[in-house]
ZAKOLDO-988392 format. One line per field, with one value per residue (C-alpha): x, y, z; residue number from 1. Coordinates in Angstrom, 2 decimals, always signed. Last residue first. Example, Ala and Ser with C-alpha at 12.3 -4.5 7.8 and 13.67 -1.06 7.14 Angstrom:
u = c(+13.67 | +12.30) $
v = c(-1.06 | -4.50) $
w = c(+7.14 | +7.80) $
pos = c(2 | 1) $
// end
This chain:
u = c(+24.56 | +26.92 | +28.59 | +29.49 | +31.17 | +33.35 | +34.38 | +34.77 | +36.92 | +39.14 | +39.60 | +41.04 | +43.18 | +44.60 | +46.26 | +47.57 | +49.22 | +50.45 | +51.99 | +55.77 | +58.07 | +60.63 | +63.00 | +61.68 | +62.90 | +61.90 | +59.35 | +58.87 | +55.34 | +54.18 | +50.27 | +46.94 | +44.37 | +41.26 | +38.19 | +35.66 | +31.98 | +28.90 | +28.80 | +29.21 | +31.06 | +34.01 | +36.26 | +40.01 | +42.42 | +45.57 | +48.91 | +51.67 | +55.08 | +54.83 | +51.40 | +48.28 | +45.86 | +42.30 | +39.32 | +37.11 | +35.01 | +37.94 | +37.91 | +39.66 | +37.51 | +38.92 | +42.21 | +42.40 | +45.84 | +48.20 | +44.62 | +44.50 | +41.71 | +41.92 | +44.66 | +43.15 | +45.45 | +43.10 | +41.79 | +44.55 | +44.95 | +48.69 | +49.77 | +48.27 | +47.99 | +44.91 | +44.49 | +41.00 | +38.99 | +36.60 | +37.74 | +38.46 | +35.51 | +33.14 | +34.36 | +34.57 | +30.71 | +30.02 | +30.94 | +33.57 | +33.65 | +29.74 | +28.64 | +25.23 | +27.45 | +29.86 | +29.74 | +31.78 | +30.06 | +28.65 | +31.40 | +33.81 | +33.42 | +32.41 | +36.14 | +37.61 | +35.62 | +37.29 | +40.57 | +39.86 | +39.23 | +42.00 | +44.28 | +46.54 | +49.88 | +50.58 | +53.52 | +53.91 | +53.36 | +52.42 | +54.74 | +54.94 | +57.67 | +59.97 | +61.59 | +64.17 | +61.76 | +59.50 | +62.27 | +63.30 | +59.78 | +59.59 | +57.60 | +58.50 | +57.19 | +59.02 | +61.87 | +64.20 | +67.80 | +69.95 | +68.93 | +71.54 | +71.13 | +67.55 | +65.08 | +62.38 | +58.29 | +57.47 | +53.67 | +52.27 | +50.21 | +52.77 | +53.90 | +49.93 | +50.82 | +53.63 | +53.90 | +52.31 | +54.11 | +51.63 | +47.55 | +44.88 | +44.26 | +41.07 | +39.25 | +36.07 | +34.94 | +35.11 | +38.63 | +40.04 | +38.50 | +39.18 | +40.81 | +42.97 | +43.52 | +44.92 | +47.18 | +48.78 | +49.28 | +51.09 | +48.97 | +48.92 | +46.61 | +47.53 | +51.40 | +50.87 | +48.71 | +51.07 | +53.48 | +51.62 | +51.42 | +55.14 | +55.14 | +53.04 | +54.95 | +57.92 | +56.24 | +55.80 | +54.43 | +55.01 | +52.53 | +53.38 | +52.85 | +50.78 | +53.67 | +56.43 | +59.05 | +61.43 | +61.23 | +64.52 | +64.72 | +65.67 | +62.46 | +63.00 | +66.62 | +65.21 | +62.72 | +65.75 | +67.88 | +65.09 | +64.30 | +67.56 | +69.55 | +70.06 | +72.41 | +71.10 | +67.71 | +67.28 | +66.86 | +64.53 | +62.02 | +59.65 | +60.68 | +58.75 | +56.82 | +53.47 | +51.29 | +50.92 | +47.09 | +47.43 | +50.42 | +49.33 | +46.40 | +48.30 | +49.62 | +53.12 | +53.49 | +55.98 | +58.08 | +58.26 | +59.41 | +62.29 | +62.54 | +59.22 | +59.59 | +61.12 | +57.54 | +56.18 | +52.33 | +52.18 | +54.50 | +52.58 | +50.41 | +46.58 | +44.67 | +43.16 | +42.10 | +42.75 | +41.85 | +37.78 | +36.76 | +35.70 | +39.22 | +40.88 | +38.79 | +40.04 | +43.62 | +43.29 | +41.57 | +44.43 | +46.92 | +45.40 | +44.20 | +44.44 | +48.32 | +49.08 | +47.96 | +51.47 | +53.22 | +50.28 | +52.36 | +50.21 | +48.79 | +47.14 | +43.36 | +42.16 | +44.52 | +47.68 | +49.41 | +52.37 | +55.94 | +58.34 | +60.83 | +63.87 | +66.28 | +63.94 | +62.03 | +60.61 | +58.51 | +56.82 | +52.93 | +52.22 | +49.84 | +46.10 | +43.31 | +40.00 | +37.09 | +34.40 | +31.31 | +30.92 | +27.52 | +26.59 | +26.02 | +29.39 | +32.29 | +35.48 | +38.23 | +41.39 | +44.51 | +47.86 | +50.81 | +54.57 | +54.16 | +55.15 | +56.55 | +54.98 | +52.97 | +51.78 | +50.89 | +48.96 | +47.09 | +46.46 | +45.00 | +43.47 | +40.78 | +39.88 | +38.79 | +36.77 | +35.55 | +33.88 | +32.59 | +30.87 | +29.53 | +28.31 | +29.30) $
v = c(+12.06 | +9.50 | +9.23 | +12.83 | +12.70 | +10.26 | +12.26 | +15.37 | +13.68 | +11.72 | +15.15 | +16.57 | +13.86 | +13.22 | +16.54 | +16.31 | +12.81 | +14.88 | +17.70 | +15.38 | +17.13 | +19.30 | +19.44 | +22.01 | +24.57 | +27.72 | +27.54 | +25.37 | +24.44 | +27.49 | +26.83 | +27.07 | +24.56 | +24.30 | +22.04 | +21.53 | +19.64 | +19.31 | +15.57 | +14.08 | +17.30 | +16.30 | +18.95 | +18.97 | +21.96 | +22.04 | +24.15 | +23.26 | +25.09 | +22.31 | +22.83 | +20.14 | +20.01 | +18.36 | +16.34 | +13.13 | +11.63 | +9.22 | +8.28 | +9.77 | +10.63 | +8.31 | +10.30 | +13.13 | +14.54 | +10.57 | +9.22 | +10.60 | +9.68 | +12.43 | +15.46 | +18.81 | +19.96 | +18.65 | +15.13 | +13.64 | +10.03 | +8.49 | +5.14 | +2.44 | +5.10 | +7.33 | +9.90 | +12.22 | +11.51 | +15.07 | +18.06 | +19.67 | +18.34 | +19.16 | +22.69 | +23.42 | +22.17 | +24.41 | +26.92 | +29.85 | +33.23 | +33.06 | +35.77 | +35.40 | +34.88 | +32.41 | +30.60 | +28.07 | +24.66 | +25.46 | +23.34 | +24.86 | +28.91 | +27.70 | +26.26 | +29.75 | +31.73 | +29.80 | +30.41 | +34.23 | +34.00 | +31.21 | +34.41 | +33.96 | +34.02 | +32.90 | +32.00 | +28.19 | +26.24 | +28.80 | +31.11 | +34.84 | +35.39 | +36.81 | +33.43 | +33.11 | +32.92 | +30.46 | +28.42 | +29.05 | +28.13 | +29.99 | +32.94 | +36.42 | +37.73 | +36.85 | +34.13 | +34.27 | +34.61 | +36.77 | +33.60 | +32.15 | +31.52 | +30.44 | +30.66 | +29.35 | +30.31 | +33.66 | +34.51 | +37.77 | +40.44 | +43.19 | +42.66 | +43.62 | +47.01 | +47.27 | +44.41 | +41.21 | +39.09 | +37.07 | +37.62 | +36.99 | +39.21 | +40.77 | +37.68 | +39.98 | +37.39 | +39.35 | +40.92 | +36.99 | +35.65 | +37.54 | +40.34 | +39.46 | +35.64 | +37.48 | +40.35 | +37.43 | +35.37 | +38.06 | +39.75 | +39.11 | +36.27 | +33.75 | +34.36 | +35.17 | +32.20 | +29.94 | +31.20 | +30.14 | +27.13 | +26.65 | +26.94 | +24.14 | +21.92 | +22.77 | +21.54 | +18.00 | +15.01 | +11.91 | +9.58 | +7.30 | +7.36 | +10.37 | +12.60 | +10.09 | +9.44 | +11.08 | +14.25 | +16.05 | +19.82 | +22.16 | +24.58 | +24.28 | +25.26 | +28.18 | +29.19 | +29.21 | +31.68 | +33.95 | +34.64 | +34.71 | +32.73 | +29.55 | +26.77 | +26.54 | +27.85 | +24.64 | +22.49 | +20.20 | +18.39 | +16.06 | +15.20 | +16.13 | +14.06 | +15.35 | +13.10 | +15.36 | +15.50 | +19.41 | +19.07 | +16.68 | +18.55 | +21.49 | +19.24 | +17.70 | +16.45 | +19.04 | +18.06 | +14.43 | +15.41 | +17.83 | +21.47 | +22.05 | +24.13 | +27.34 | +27.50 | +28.67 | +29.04 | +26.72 | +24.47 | +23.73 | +21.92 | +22.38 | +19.80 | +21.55 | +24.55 | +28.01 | +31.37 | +30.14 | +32.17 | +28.82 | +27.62 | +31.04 | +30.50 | +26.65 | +27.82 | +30.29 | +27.97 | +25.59 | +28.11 | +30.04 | +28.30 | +24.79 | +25.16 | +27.63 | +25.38 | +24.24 | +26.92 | +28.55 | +31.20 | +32.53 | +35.57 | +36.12 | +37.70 | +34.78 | +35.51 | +34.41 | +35.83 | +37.78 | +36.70 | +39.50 | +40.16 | +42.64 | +39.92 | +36.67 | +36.66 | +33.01 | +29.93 | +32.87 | +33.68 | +32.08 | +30.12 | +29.12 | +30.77 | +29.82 | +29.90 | +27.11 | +25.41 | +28.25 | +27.64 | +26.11 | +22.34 | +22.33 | +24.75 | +24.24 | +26.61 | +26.76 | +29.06 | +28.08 | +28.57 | +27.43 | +24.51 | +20.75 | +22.34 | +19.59 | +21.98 | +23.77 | +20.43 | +19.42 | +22.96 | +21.80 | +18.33 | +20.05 | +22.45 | +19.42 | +17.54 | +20.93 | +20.93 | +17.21 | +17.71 | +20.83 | +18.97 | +16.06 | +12.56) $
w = c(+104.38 | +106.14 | +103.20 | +102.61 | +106.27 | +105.57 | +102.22 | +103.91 | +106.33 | +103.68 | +101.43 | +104.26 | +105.72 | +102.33 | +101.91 | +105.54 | +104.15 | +101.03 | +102.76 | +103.17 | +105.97 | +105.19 | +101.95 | +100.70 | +102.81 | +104.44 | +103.34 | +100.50 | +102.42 | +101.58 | +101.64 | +99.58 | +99.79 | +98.44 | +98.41 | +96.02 | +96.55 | +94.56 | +95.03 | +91.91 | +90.93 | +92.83 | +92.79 | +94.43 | +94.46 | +95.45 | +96.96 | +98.65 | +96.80 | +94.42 | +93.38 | +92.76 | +90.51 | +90.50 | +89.45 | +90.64 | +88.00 | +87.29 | +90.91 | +94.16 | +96.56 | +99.01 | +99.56 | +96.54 | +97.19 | +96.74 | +95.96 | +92.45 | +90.03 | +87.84 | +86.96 | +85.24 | +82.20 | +79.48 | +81.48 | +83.34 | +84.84 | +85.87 | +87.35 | +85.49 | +82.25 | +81.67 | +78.63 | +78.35 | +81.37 | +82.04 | +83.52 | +80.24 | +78.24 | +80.95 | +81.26 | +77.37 | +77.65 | +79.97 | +78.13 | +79.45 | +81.27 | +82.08 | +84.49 | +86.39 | +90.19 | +88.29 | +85.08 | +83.70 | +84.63 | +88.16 | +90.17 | +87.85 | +88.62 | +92.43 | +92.05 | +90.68 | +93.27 | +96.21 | +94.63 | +94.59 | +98.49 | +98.91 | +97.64 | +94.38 | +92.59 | +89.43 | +88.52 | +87.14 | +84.09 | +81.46 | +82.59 | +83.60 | +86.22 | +83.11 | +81.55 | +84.28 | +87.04 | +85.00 | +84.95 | +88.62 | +90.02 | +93.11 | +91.33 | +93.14 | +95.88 | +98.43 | +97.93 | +101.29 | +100.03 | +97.53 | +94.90 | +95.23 | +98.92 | +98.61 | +101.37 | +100.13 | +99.73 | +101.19 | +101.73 | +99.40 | +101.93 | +101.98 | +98.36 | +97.24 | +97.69 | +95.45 | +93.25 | +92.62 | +89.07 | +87.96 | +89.00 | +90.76 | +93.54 | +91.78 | +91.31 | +90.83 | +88.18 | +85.61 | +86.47 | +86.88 | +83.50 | +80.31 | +81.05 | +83.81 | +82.38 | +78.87 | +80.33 | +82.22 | +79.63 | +77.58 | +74.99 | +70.80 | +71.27 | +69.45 | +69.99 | +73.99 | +73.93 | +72.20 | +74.83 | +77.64 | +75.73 | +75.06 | +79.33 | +79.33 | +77.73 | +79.92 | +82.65 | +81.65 | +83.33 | +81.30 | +78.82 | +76.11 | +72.40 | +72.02 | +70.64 | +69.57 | +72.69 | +74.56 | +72.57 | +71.95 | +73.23 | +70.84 | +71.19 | +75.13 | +74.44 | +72.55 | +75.29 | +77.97 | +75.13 | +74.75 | +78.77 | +79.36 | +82.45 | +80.37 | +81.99 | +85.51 | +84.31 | +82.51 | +85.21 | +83.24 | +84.91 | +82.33 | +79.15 | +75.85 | +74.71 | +73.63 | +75.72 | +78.81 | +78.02 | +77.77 | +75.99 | +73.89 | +73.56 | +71.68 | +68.92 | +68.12 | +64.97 | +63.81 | +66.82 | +65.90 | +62.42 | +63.48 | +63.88 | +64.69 | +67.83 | +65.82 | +64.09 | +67.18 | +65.97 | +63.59 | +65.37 | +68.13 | +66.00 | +65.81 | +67.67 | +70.43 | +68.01 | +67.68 | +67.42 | +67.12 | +70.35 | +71.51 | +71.72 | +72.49 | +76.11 | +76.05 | +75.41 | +78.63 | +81.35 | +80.17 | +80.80 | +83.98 | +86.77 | +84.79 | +84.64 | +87.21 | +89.77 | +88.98 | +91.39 | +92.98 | +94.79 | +97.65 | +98.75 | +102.13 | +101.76 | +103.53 | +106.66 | +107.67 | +110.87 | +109.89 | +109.56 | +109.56 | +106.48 | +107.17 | +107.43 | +107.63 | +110.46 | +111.63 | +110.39 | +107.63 | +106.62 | +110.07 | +111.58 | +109.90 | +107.46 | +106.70 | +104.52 | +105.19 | +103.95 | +100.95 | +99.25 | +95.96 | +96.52 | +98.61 | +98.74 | +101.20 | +101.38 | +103.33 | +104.11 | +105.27 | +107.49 | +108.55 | +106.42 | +107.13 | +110.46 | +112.70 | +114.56 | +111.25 | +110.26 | +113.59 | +113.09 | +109.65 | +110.70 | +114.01 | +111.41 | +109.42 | +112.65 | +113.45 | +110.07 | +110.56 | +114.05 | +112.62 | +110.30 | +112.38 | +111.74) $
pos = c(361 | 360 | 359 | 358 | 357 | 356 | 355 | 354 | 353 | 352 | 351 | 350 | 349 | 348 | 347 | 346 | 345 | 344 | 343 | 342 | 341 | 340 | 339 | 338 | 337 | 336 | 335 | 334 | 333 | 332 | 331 | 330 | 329 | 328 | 327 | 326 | 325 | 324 | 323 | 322 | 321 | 320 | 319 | 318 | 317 | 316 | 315 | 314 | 313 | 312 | 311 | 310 | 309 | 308 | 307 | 306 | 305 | 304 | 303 | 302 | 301 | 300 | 299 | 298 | 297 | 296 | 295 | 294 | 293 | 292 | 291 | 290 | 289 | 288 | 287 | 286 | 285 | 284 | 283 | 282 | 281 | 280 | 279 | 278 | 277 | 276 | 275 | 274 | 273 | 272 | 271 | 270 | 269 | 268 | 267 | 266 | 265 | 264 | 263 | 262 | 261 | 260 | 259 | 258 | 257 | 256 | 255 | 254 | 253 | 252 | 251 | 250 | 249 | 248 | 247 | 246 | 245 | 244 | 243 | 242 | 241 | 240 | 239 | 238 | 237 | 236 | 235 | 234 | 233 | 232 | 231 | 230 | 229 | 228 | 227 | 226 | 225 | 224 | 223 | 222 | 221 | 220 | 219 | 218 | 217 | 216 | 215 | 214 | 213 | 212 | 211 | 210 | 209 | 208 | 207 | 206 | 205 | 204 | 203 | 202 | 201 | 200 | 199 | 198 | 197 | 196 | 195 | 194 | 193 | 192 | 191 | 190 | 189 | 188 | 187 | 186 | 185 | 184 | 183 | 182 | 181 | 180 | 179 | 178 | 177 | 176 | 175 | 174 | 173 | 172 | 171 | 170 | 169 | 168 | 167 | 166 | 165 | 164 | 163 | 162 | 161 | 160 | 159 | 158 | 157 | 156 | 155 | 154 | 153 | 152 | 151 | 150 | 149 | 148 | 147 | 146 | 145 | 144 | 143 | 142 | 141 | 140 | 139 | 138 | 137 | 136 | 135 | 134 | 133 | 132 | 131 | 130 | 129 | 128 | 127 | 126 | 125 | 124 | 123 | 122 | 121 | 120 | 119 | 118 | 117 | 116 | 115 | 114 | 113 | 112 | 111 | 110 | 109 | 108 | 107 | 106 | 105 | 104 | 103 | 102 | 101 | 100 | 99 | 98 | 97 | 96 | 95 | 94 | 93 | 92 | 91 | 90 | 89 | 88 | 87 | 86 | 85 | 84 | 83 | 82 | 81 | 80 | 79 | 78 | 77 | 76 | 75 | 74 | 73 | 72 | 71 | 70 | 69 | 68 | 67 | 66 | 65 | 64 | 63 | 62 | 61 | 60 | 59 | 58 | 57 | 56 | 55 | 54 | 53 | 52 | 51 | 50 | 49 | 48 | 47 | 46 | 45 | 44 | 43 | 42 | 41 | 40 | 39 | 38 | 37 | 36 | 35 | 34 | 33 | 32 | 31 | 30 | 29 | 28 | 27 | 26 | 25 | 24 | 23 | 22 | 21 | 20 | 19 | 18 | 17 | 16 | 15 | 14 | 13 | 12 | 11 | 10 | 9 | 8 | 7 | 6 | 5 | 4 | 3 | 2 | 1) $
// end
């Protein structure tokens, strides 16, 4: 199959999803062995005016909320920078630097990569900005939290593990998390819509995600994630917002092992040991922060060599350094709703066409 056959079949799967209201807009990129295959954007920031928000036509410069992408974007990207700088290491204790976390055996034990590996325990979704609606008081009920089983026992998705770490990095490093990923990775790289919290200027260009009654209504410009709302906007687990532009730079930044353009932001052996199989289950793969081996987003690429992160406002990113190739997506499929139609099968139609095309190479 042709190339251009290929992109054009990528190009009617997210014009079919904007059709079928999966997402009212979105923005691609594609990178292979070193070069950008294609940067594009599709439909409508917005399904329809909102008060005094109008939709405009997405473009690559569009801002989107990353939700989880968060996690390897910035947090894990983060702890591995404070790793080499010798501030910290993978298995030090969460507890040394937040002593209120250790409050019972279990917790003592548990160590930075068992967050990263999601091995720590801790339980998966907690709503806990229904109950807690200051920063302090949310972080303390995260600190009393029970564990669901001993740290490296078992395995569960956790987002309020990596929230701690954005914290561990605020402790370690004496600057918020987003202070840290400006100076240290986003500003060298040029990745200069990166970033928590967008204001002034940039607010024109930021996508909506929901429309949320309780929260005054449409969601622009502020994190969708209500914990991370609560807590300030700047989380370890979700927050950051992004163009596909700057994304596009962040993938090259992994496909060539931590450096980008002549300027290296981290080894490439930190990048290797991050992306690379650290804790599998039957179900679930991860290496430190990065998911592996996931057909529900990675179609037929999926393997344990295969890496990437998802986001629950319809965002991902998939590298597969076997064959030089990343792909990202970046969408509001939370808006208005989201409870609309399921992004994963458009996901998979992506990665399946590059894939068939790869093969006939």
């Amino acid at each position: 199959m042709k190339l251009s056959k290929v992109l054009r079949t990528i190009d009617e799967s997210i014009e079919q999803a904007i059709a079928e209201k999966v997402f009212p807009g979105a923005a691609l990129w594609i990178g292979w062995r070193g070069g950008t295959l294609q940067c594009s954007a599709y439909g409508q920031t917005a399904d329809k005016a909102y008060g005094s928000y109008v939709p405009q036509a997405v473009t690559t410069r569009t801002l989107y909320d990353l939700a989880s992408l968060t996690k390897v974007m910035a947090t894990t990207w983060a702890i591995m920078h404070l790793s080499e700088r010798g501030l910290l290491q993978l298995d030090d204790t969460v507890a040394r630097f937040i002593p209120a976390f250790g409050c019972d055996e279990w917790k003592k034990a548990v160590t930075i990569r068992h967050i990263l590996t999601h091995t720590s325990g801790l339980p998966g979704p907690l709503p806990l900005y229904r109950e807690y609606q200051q920063r302090e008081r949310l972080l303390e009920a995260i600190y009393r939290q029970p564990l669901v089983f001993a740290p490296g026992s078992d395995l569960q998705y956790c987002d309020v593990g990596f929230l701690l770490l954005g914290e561990v990095v605020r402790v370690v490093s004496e600057i918020d998390l987003n202070e840290y990923t400006h100076r240290y990775l986003y500003e060298p790289l040029g990745m200069h819509d990166t970033l928590f919290n967008p204001s002034g200027p940039l607010l024109e260009r930021v996508a909506p995600t929901e429309y949320a009654q309780w929260r005054g209504g449409l969601v622009h410009g502020v994190v969708h994630d209500e914990n991370a709302w609560m807590v300030g906007a700047i989380a370890g687990h979700a927050g950051l917002f992004s163009t596909i532009e700057d994304v596009g730079r962040f993938c090259e930044l992994l496909l060539n092992g931590g450096e980008y353009e002549g300027r290296r932001v981290l080894s490439e052996e930190s990048v290797a040991m991050m992306t690379s199989l650290q804790r599998t289950d039957p179900y679930e793969s991860f290496g430190l922060g990065w998911m592996l081996n996931r057909p529900s987003f990675m179609g037929r690429f999926a393997s344990n060599e295969t890496y990437g992160h998802t986001g629950f406002t319809g965002t991902s990113i998939v590298v597969v350094p076997k064959q030089r190739l990343a792909v990202a997506l970046l969408s509001n499929r939370v808006c208005p709703t989201r409870h609309g139609p399921d992004i994963a099968p458009y996901r998979r139609q992506i990665a399946d066409a590059l894939a068939r095309f790869l093969e006939d190479c």
